[in-house]
C-alpha positions as CSV (number, residue, x, y, z in Angstrom):
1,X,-111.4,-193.0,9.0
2,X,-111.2,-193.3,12.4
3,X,-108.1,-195.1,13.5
4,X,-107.5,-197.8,16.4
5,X,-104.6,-199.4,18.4
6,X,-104.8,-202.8,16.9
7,X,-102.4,-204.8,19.2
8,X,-100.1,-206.0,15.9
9,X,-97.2,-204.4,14.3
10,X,-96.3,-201.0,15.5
11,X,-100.1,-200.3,16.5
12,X,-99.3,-201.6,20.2
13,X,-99.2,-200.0,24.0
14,X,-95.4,-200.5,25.7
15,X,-94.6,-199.8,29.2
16,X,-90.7,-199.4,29.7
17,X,-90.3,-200.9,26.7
18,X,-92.0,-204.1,26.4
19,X,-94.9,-204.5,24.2
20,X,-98.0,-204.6,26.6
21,X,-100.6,-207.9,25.7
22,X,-103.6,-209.8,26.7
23,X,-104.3,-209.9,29.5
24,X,-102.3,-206.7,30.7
25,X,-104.7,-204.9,28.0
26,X,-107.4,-205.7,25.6
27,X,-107.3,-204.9,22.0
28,X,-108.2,-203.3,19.8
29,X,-108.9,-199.7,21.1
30,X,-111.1,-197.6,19.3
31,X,-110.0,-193.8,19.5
32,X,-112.9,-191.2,19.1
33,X,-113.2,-188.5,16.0
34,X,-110.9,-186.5,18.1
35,X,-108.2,-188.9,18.6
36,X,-109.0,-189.8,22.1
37,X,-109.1,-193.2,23.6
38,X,-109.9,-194.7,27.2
39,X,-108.4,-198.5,28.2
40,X,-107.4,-200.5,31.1
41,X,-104.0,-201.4,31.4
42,X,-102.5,-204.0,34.4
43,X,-99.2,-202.9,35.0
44,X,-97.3,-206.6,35.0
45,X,-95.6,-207.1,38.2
46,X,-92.4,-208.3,36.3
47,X,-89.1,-207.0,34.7
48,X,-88.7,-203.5,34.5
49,X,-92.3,-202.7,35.9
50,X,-90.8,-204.1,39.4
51,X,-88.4,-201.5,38.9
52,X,-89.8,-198.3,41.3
53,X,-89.0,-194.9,39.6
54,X,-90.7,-193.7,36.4
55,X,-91.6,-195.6,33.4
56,X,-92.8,-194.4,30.3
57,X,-95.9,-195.6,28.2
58,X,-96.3,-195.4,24.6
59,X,-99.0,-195.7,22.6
60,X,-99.2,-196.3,18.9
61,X,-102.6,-196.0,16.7
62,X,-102.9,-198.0,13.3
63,X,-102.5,-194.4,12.0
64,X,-98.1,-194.3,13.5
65,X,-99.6,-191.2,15.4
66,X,-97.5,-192.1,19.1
67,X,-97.5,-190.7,22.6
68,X,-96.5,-191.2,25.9
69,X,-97.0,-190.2,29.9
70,X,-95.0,-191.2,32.6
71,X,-95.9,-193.9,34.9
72,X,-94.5,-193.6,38.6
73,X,-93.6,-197.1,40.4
74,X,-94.1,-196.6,43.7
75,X,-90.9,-197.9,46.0
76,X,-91.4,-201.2,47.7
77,X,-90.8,-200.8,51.6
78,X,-91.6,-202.7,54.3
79,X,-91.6,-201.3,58.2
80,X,-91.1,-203.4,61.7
81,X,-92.8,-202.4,65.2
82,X,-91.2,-203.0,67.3
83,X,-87.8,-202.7,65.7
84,X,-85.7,-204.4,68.9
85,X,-87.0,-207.5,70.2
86,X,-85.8,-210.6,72.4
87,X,-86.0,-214.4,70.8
88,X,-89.6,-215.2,69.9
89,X,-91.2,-211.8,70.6
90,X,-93.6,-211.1,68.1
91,X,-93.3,-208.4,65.2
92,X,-95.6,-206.5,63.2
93,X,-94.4,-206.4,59.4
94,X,-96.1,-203.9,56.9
95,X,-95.8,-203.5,53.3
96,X,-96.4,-201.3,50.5
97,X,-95.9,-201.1,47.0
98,X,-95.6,-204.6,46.0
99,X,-97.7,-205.8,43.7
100,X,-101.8,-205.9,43.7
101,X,-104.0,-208.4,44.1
102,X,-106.5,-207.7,40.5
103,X,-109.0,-209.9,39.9
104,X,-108.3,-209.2,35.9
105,X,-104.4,-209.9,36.4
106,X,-103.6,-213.4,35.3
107,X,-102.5,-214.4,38.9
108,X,-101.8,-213.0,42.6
109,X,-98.1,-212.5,43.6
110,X,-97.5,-213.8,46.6
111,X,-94.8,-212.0,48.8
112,X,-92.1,-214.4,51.2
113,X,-91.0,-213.1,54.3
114,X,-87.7,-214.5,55.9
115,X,-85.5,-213.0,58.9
116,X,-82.3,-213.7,58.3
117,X,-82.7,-215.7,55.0
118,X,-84.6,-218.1,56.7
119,X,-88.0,-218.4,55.2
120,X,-91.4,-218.0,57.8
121,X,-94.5,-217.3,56.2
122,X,-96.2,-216.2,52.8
123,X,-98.6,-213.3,52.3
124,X,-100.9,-211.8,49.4
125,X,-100.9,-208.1,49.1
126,X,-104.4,-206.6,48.7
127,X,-105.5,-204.1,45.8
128,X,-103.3,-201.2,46.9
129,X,-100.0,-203.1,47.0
130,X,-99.7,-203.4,50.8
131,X,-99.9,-206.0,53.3
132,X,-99.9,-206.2,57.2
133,X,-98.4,-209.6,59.4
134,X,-96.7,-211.1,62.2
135,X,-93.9,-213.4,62.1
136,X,-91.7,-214.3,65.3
137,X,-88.3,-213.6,66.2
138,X,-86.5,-217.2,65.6
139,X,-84.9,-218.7,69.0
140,X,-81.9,-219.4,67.1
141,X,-80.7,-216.0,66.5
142,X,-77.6,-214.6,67.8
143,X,-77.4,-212.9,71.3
144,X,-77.0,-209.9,70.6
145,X,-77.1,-209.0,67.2
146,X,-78.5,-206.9,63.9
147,X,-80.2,-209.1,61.8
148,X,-82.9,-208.6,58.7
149,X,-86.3,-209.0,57.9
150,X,-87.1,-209.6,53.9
151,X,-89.6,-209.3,52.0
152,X,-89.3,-211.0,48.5
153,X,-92.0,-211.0,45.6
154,X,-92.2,-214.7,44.7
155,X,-90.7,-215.8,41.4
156,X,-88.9,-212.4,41.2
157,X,-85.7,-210.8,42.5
158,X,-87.6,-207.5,43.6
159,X,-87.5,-207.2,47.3
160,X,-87.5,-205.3,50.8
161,X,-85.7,-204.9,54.0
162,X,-85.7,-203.7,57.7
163,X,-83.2,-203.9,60.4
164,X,-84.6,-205.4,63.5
165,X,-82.3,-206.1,66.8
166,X,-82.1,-208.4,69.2
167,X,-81.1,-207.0,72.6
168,X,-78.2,-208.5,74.9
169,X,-78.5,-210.4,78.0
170,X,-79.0,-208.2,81.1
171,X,-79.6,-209.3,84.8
172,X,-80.7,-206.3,87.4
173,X,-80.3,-206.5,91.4
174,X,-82.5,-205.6,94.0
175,X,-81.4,-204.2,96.4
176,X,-78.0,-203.0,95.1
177,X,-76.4,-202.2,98.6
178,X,-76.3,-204.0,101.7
179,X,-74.5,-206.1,104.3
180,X,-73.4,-209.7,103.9
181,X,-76.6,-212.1,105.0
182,X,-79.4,-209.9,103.5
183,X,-81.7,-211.2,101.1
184,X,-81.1,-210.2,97.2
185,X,-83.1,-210.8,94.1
186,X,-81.9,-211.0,90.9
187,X,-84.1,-210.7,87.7
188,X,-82.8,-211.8,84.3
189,X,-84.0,-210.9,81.1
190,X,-83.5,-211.4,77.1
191,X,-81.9,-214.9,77.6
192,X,-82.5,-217.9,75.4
193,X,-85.9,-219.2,76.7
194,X,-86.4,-222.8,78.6
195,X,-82.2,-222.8,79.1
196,X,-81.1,-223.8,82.6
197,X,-79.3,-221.1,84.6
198,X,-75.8,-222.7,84.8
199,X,-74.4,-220.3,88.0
200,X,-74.9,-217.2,89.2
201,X,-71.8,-215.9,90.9
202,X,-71.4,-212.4,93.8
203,X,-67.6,-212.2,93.6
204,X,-66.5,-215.2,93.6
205,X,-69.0,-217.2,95.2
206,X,-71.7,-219.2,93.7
207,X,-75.2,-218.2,95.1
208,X,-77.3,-220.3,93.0
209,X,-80.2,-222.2,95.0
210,X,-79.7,-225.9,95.1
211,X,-83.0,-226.1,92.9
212,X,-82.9,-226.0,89.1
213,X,-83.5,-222.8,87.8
214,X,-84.6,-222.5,84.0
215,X,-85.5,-219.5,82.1
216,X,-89.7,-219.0,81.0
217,X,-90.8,-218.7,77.7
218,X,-89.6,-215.3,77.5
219,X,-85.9,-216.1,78.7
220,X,-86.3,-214.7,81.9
221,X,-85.5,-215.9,85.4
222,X,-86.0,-214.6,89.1
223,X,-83.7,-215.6,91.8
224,X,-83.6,-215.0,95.0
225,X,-81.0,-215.8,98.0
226,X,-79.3,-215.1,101.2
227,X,-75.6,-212.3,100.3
228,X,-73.0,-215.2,101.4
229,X,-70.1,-213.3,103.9
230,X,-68.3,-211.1,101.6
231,X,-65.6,-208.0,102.1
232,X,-67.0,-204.3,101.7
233,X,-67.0,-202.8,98.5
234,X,-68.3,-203.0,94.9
235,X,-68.4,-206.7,93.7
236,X,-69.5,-208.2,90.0
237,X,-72.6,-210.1,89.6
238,X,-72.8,-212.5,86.9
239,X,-75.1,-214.8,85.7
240,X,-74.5,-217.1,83.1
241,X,-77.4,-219.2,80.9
242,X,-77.1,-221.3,77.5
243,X,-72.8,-219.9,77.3
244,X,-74.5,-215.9,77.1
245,X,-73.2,-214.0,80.2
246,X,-74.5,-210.9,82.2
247,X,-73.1,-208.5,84.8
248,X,-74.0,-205.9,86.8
249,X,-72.9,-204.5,90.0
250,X,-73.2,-205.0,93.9
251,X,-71.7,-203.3,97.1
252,X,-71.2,-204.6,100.3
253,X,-71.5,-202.5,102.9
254,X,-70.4,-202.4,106.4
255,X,-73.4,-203.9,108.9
256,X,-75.2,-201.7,111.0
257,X,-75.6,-202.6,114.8
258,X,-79.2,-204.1,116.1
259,X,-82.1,-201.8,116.6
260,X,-82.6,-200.2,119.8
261,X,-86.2,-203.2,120.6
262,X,-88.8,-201.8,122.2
263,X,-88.8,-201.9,125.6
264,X,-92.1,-203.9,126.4
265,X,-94.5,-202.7,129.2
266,X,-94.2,-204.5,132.7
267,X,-96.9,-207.4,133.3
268,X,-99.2,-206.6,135.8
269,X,-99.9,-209.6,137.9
270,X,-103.4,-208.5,138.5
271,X,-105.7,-207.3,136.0
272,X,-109.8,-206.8,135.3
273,X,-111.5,-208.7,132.0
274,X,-112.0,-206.0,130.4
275,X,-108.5,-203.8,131.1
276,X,-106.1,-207.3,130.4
277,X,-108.5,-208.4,127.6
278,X,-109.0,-204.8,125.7
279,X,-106.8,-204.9,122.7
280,X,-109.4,-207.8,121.5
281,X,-112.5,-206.4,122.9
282,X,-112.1,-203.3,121.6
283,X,-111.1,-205.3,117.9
284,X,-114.9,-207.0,118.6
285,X,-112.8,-210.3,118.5
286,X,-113.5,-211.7,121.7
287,X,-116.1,-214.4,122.3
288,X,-115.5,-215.9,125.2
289,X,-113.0,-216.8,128.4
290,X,-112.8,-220.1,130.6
291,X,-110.2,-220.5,133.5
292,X,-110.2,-223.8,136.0
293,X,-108.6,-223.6,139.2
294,X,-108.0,-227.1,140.6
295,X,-107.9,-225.7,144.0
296,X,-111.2,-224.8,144.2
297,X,-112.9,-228.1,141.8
298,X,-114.5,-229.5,144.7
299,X,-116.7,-226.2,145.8
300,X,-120.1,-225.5,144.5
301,X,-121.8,-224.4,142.3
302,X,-118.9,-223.8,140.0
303,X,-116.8,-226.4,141.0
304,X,-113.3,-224.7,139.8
305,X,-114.8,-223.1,136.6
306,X,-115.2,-219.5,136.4
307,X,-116.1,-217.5,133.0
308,X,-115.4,-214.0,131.4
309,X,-118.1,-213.0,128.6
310,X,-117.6,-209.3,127.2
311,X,-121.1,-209.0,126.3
312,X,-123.5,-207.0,129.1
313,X,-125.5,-209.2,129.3
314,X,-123.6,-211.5,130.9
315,X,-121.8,-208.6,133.0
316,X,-123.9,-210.3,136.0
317,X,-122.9,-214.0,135.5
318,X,-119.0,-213.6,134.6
319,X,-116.5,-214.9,137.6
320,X,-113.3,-214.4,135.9
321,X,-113.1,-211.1,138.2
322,X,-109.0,-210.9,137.4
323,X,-106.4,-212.3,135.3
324,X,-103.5,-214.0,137.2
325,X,-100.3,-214.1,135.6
326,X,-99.4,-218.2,135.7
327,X,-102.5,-219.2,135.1
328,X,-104.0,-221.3,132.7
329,X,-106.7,-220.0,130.4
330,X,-109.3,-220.8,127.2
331,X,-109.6,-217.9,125.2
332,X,-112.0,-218.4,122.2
333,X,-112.0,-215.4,119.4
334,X,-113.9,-214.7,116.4
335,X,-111.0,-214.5,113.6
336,X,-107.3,-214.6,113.5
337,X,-105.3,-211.6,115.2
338,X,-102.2,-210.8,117.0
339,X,-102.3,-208.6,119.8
340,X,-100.2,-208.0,122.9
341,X,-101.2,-209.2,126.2
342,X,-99.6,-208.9,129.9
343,X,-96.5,-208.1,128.1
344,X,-96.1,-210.4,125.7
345,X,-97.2,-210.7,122.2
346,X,-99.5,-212.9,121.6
347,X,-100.9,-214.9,118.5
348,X,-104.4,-216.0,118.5
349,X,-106.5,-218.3,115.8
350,X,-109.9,-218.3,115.0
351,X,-111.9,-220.8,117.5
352,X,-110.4,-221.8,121.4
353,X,-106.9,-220.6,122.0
354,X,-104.9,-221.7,125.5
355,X,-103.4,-219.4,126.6
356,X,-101.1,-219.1,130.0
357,X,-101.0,-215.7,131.1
């Protein structure tokens, strides 16, 4: 008669060895006239099935007709991008081959990830063994250092691991050459964040700001200073935050002598408007000029007051026929600019401006 694999005795489905039960299978299994039979088998995500490599399963009819076929347990892993990181950067952790989330399997296995043995989060693979997360690098960690990120299925000793490094302490200079009394910058970076920069030293010096300097949230700082008087040559820099120190390099060199200034034109005592007054004419900046001689307050019809409009049609009513150097005028212009006039530069503001020329 046709025979089955009844789920007692010797008429039973093993994987690795162990006997295979409800609910990793469900019995009995008929097998067709020919012998054949067709079943759904769970793979149990414990003992030697969370072995990877090659298993074999057996199966046994009431009949004691056996036979087998390999079973290939694919290798837990678990990758890390990026695999370098400072203290609390983020990092994206992928698995594969731990066990499935199956809605027939008796329960989900839940996967703990720690870094460093200490525990951060739990995950649930999906149906193909794999999941994707993001856990952050723990402020605690050593400066610098190798450390590990593990992935451990729950109740069970199987596991994974990736390296993932934490980079040293560097500081960088900007500029890295110059005289004593130029300003410098220096940028640190991969510190422990919120710590207080404790010094910052060129030579032997100290050329930390008065102000409290603290690292952001990423450990970094920015400083920036006047290069106190120091001998030529190549000096260390060193910064040091939370006890981690970091050096880089500096030279001195020898001062160069003062620029060769620009020789500035020779005031003319006696200009026109419109020559004395181009650079903000020609900029469409000037509005208006106003002079007062006190000499001349008490003669009609201007009584002392002369005016300068650029505009043509005024060309007819201006009086300001010259501008005297010594004298006192209003200048009114449209927006900020700095020009030079009669010699001298000259810094003008939106609105009325006194100006002496």
């Amino acid at each position: 008669g046709t025979h089955q694999i009844t789920g007692s005795g010797v008429s039973v489905i093993t994987l690795g060895g162990p006997i295979l039960q409800s609910p990793f299978v469900s019995y009995p299994i008929d097998l067709d006239s020919g012998g054949s039979w067709v079943a759904n088998v769970i793979i149990p995500a414990t003992g030697v099935a969370l072995i990877s490599g090659s298993l074999q399963l057996w199966a046994t009819d009431s009949g004691g007709a056996s036979a087998s076929a390999g079973v290939t347990i694919r290798s837990r892993t678990i990758t890390l991008d990026p695999i370098e990181g400072r203290l609390g950067s983020i990092i994206k952790v992928k698995g594969v081959g731990f066990p499935a989330r199956n809605g027939s399997s008796p329960d989900l296995f839940n996967v703990n990830i720690d870094y460093n043995g200490r525990f951060l989060m739990r995950v649930t693979p999906d149906s193909t063994g794999e999941f994707e997360t993001t856990i952050t690098v723990p402020i605690n960690v050593r400066i610098p250092s190798t450390n590990f990120v593990r992935a451990t299925v729950a109740g069970a000793a199987a596991n994974a691991t990736a390296e993932h490094k934490v980079p040293a302490a560097a500081i960088s200079i900007s500029p890295q050459e110059g005289p004593s009394g130029i300003i410098f910058t220096v940028t640190g970076t991969n510190f422990r964040p919120f710590f207080p920069v404790a010094n910052l030293t060129i030579g032997v010096p100290s050329v930390l700001p008065s102000s409290s300097i603290t690292t952001d949230k990423d450990g970094s700082f920015t400083i920036s200073n006047r290069l106190p008087q120091l001998p030529e040559g190549t000096h260390a820099v060193v910064a040091t935050v939370g006890g981690l120190l970091a050096s880089v390099s500096f030279k001195v060199s020898r001062p160069t002598g003062p620029p060769t200034p620009t020789p500035r034109p020779t005031p003319s005592p006696l200009a026109g408007p419109y020559v004395a007054l181009a650079p903000l004419i020609e900029a469409g900046n000037l509005v208006r000029v106003w002079h007062f001689d006190p000499a001349t307050q008490n003669n009609p019809p201007n009584f002392g007051w002369s005016l300068f409009d650029p505009r043509a049609v005024f060309a007819s009513a201006n009086t300001v026929r010259e501008m005297r150097t010594r004298q006192f005028y209003w200048i009114s212009v449209r927006d900020n600019q700095t020009v030079t006039l009669n010699g001298k530069e000259r810094v003008f503001y939106s609105g009325w401006n006194p100006v002496t020329w």
